[in-house]
Structures are given as C-alpha cells and as structure tokens.
C-alpha positions as CSV (number, residue, x, y, z in Angstrom):
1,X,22.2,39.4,-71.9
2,X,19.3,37.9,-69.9
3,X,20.7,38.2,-66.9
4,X,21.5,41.8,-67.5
5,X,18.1,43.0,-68.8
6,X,17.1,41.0,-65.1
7,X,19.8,43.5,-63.4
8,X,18.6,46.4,-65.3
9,X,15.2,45.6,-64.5
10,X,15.5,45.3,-60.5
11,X,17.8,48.3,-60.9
12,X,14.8,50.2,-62.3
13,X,12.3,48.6,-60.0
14,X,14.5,50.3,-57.0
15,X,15.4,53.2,-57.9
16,X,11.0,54.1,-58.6
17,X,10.6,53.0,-54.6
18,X,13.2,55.0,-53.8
19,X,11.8,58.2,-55.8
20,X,8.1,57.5,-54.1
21,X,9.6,57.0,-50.5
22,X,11.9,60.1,-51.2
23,X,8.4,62.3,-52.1
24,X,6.3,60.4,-49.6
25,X,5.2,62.7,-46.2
26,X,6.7,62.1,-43.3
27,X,4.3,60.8,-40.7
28,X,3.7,63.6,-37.8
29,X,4.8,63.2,-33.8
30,X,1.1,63.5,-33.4
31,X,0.4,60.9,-35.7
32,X,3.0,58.5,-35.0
33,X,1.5,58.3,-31.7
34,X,-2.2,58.0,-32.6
35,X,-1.0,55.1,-35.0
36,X,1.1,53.2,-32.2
37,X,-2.1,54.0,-29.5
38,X,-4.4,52.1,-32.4
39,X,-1.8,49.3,-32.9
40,X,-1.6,48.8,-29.1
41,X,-5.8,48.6,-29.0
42,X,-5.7,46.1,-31.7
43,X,-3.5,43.7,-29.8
44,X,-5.0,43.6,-26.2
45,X,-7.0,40.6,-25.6
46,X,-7.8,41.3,-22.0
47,X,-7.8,43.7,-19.4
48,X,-8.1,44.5,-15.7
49,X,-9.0,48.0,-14.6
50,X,-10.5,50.6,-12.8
51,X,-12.5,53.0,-14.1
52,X,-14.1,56.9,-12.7
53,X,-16.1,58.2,-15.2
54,X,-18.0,61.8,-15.2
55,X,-20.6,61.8,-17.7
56,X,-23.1,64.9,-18.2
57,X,-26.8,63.7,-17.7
58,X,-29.8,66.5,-17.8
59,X,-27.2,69.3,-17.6
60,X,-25.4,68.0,-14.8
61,X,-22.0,66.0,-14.5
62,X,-22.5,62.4,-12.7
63,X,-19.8,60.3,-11.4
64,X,-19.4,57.0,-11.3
65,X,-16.3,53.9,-10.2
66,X,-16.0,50.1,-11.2
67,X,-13.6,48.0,-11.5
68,X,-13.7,46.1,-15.0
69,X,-12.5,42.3,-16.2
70,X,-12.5,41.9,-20.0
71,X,-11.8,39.5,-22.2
72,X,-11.9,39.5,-25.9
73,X,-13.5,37.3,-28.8
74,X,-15.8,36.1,-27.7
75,X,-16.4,39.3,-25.5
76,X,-16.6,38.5,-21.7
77,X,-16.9,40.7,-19.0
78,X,-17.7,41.5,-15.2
79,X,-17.9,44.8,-13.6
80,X,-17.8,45.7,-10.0
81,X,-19.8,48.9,-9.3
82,X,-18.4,51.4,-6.4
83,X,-20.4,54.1,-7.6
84,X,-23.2,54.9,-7.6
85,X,-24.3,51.8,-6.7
86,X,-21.9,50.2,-4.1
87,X,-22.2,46.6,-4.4
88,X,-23.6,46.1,-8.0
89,X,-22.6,43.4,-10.2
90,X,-22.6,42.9,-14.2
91,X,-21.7,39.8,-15.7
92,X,-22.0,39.4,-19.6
93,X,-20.4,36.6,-21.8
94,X,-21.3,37.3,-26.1
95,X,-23.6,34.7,-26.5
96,X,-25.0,33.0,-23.8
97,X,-28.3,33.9,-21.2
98,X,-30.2,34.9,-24.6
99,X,-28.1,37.8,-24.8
100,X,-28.5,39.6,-21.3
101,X,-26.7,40.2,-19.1
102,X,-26.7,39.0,-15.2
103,X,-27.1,41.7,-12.8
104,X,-27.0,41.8,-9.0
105,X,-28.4,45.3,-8.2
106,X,-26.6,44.9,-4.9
107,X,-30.0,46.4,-3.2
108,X,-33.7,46.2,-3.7
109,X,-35.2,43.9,-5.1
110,X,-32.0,42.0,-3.5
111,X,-32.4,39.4,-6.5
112,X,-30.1,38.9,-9.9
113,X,-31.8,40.1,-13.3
114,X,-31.2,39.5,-16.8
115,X,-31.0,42.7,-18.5
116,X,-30.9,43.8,-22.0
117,X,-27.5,45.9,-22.5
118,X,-29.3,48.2,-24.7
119,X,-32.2,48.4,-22.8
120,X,-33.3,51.6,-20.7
121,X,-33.0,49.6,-17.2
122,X,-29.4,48.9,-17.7
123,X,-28.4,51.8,-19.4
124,X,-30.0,54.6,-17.8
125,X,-28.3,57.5,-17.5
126,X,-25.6,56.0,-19.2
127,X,-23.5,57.6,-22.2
128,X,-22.4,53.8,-23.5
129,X,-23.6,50.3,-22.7
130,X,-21.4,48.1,-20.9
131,X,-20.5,46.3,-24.2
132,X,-18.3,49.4,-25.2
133,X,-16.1,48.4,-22.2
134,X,-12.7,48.7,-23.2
135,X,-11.1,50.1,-25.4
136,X,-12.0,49.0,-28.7
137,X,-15.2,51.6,-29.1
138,X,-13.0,54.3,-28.8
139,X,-11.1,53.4,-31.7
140,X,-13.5,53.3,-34.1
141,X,-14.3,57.1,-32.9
142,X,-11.0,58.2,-33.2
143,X,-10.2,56.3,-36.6
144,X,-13.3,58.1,-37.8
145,X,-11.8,61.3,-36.7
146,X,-8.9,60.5,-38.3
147,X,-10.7,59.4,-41.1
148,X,-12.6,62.9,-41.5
149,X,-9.7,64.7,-41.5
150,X,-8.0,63.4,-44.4
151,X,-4.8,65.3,-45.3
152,X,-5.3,67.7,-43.0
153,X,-4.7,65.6,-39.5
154,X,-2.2,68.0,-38.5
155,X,-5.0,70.9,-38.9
156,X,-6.8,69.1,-36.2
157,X,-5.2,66.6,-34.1
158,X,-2.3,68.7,-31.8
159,X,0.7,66.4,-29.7
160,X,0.5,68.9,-26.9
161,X,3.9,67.2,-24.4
162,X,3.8,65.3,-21.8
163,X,1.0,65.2,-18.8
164,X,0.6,63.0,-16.0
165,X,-2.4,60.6,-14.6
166,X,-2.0,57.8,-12.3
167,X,1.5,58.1,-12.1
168,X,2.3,57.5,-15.8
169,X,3.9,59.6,-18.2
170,X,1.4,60.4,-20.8
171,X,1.4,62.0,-24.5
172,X,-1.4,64.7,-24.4
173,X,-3.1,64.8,-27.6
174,X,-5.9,67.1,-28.7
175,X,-8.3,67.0,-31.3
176,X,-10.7,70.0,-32.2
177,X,-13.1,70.0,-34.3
178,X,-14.4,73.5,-34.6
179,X,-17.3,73.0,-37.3
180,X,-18.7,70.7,-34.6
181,X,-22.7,71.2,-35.0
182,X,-25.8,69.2,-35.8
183,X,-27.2,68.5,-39.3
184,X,-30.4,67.5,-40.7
185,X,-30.8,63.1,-41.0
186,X,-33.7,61.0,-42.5
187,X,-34.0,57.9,-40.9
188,X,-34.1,55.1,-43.0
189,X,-36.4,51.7,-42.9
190,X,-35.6,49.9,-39.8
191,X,-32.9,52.3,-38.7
192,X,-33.2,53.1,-34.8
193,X,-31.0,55.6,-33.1
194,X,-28.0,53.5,-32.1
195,X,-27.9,52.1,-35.9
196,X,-27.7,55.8,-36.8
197,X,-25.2,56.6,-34.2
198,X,-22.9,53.9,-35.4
199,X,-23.2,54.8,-38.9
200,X,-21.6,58.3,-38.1
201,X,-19.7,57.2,-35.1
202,X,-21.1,59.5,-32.8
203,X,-23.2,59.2,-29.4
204,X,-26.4,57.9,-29.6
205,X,-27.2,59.8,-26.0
206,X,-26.5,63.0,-27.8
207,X,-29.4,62.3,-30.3
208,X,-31.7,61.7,-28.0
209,X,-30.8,64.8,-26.1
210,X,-31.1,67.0,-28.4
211,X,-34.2,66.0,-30.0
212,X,-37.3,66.6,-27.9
213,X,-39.3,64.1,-29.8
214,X,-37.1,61.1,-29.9
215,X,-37.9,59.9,-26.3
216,X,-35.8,56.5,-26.5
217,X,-32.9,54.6,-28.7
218,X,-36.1,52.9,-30.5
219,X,-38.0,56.0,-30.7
220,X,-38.1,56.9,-34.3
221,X,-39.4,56.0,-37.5
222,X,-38.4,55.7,-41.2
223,X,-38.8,59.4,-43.0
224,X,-38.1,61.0,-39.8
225,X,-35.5,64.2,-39.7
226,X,-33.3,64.1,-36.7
227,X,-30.5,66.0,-35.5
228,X,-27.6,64.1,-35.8
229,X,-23.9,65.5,-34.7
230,X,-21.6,65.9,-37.0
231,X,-18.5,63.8,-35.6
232,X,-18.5,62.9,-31.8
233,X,-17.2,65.7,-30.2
234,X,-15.9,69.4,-30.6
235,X,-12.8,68.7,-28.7
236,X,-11.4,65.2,-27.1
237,X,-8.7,65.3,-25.0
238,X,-6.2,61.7,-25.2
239,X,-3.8,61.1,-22.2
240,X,-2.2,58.4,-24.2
241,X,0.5,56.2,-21.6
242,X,4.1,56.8,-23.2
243,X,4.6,52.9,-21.9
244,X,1.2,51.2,-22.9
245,X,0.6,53.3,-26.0
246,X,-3.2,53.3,-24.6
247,X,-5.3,56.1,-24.2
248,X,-5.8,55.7,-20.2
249,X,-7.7,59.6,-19.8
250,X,-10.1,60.3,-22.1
251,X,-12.0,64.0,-22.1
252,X,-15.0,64.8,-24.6
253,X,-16.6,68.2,-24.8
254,X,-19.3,69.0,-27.4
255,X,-20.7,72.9,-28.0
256,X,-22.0,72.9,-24.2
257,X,-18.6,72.3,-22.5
258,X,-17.5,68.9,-21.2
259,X,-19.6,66.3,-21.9
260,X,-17.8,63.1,-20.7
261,X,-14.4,62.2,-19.2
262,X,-13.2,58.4,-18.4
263,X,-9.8,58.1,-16.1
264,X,-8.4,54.2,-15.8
265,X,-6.3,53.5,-13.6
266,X,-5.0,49.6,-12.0
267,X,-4.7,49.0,-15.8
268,X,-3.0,45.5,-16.5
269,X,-2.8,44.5,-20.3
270,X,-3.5,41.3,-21.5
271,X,-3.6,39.6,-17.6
272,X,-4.4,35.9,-17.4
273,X,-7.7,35.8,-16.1
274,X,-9.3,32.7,-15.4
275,X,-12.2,30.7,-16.9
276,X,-14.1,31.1,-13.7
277,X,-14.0,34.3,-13.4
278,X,-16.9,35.1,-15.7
279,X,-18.7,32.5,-14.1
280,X,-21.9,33.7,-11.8
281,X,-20.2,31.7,-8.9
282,X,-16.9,32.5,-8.5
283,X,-15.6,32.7,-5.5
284,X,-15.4,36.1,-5.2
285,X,-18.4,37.3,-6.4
286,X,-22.5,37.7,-4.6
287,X,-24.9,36.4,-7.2
C-alpha cells in the first residue's frame, strides 16, 4: 500500500508539470535569440577586437577606431586608439594606480597620465567610459528593456531575418520604444548623474544634454528636478552573430535620429591573452 500511495503520488506530481508546461508560452524567435545573445555575454571572459564607433556630440556624428584587449574579473584592459587620436594608449587594471587609468596621449604633452575614467579629461566627448568596454554594459540595457516590457516583449522587440556585417551572418533584431520621452526626477542626497543614469539604465550623456543647467556628471544637487529619459533609446538596432550569439553591431537612436552606433569586428572570444599584456611595458606597447 505504501508503495502505491508513493506511485500515486509521483503519478500526480507529473501529470501537474505536465498540465503547467502544456499552458506555459512558448518562448518567441525573437526572444530565443535575445536569451542565447545574454547567455553568450555571461560566459565570455575575454576578448580581442576592433571597434568604429559614431557617437553624436553637439549635434554632430563623431567617429572614432581602437582596437580593444579585455579581460574579465578583475576587469583589465588596453585600448589602441586609431581614431581620432592615432597613437593613443589606455591601460586600466580594476584596482591598481589608485584607480586611474595610464594614458599615453600619443602627442603633446608626449608624457603618460593617470586619468580618472569618469573624469571629463578622459571622457570627453565620449557617450561611455572605457570601463563599459565590452559587452557586459550593454546587457544590463537590454535586460532592462526587456525587463520594461514585461509580457509584451513581442509588442516591442521584432527578429527582423538575417543581415550581414563583417562577413558574418547576423539575426537583426529591433527594439522600439515609441513612448520614448523625458520625465521629471528629483535627485536624491548624494546622487550624481551617472548614479542616476544607472539607476534607470540609460545614458548619463543624454542627461547632461538635455539639461542646460547640469554642466557635468557631478553637477547636480539633492532636490534638484532633472530630465531623465525614460529607457535608453527610442529604437536600438542588434546585429546579433548567428555563430557567437553576440551582438557585434549595435545602432541607438533617441527622438533626434541616431544617436550612437558601435560595429566590432576582429572579434575573438575568450582568446588567451597574456599576463603581460596589461602591463605598461609590454613589448608592444609606447608608454
């Protein structure tokens, strides 16, 4: 009898799973892919790329080329700057040279600094800070995304086929957020704008840009309303590899048209990449 009540039991037991899988959705193309791209992120531990970015500064669209070494917890990275600034160098390893990074501006003052990565030197005229290298910040935006959207993904995140870029067969997704606007934020005690930028996962450039009075990512003050977007873009554009499952053309536009698009190409997943190379005298490098 005991044995049978066990059966019985276990009988029961299955056939409930089996009613819940039976009424559970079925997953979307569009979000079978965004899951496999996030899955992919969350396993690279380094990378070797290149990267042309177009980023709109003042109105107009700048243009810029590195090639990027990353490595992952603890974060460690070197960038080789084409463009603009042919010549450039940025090394930066998560906790060491009290947090800066070394820079060889590759021209006047023809001597390495230690920069701040948040700080206005480094980052000027620059959407992200070389800490969001990678892939890792994107993400969080597009988890948020996903996140906003609830049960209605389908209503804004669109598999639209195949395209190419760099050779590679790509799933083009696309995600629109019509309602895209600004709203009304109070900054809170010891907030500044990239705190408030993570928080809702959107650019911290924006804010500044579209509020006259905030001159700086440390230029505001607790009780003070700013403009804040309401997710990070109107419309992104993902040209996720079919191969890599990684996201290797990225387009954002906001209410103004585009706003920022980053192309990799050269990308190599989780390459070996020596101890050395993050060191400031490497073989290879000019500091």
């Amino acid at each position: 009898m005991r044995n049978y009540m066990k059966l019985s039991s276990l009988v029961l037991i299955g056939g409930i799973l089996s009613a819940n899988m039976a009424f559970a959705p079925a997953k979307s193309a569009c979000r079978v892919v965004i899951d496999d791209m996030m899955m992919a992120i969350d396993n690279i531990k380094t990378l070797r790329y290149t990267l042309s970015q177009n980023e709109r500064v003042d109105g107009e669209l700048g243009s810029a080329r590195q090639d990027v070494k990353v490595s992952f917890n603890p974060l460690k990275l070197y960038i080789y700057n084409h463009e603009p600034n042919d010549g450039a160098e940025v090394l930066y390893i998560e906790g060491e040279n009290g947090g800066d990074a070394l820079v060889n501006p590759g021209s006047f003052p023809y001597i390495n600094l230690n920069l701040d990565p948040y700080g206005s030197l480094l980052r000027r005229n620059q959407h992200h800070t070389l800490l969001e290298s990678g892939f890792n910040y994107l993400r969080k935006i597009i988890q948020f995304a996903v996140d906003t959207a609830g049960t209605d993904f389908d209503k804004f995140f669109k598999l639209e086929g195949t395209a190419m870029h760099d050779g590679r067969a790509c799933h083009k997704v696309v995600i629109t957020f019509d309602e895209f606007g600004y709203v009304d934020y109070k900054v809170r005690k010891g907030q500044d704008v990239l705190d408030i930028a993570r928080e809702k996962m959107v650019s911290e450039f924006m804010i500044v840009r579209e509020n006259k009075d905030v001159d700086g990512y440390k230029d505001v003050k607790e009780g003070q309303i700013i403009k804040v977007p309401v997710v990070y873009a109107k419309k992104s554009v993902l040209y996720i590899d079919k191969a890599l499952n990684l996201p290797i053309k990225q387009e954002m536009s906001d209410d103004k048209g585009l706003y920022e698009r980053y192309a990799i190409s050269n990308l190599r997943v989780n390459p070996t990449i020596a101890e050395e190379e993050f060191d400031e005298d490497y073989k290879d490098y000019d500091f």
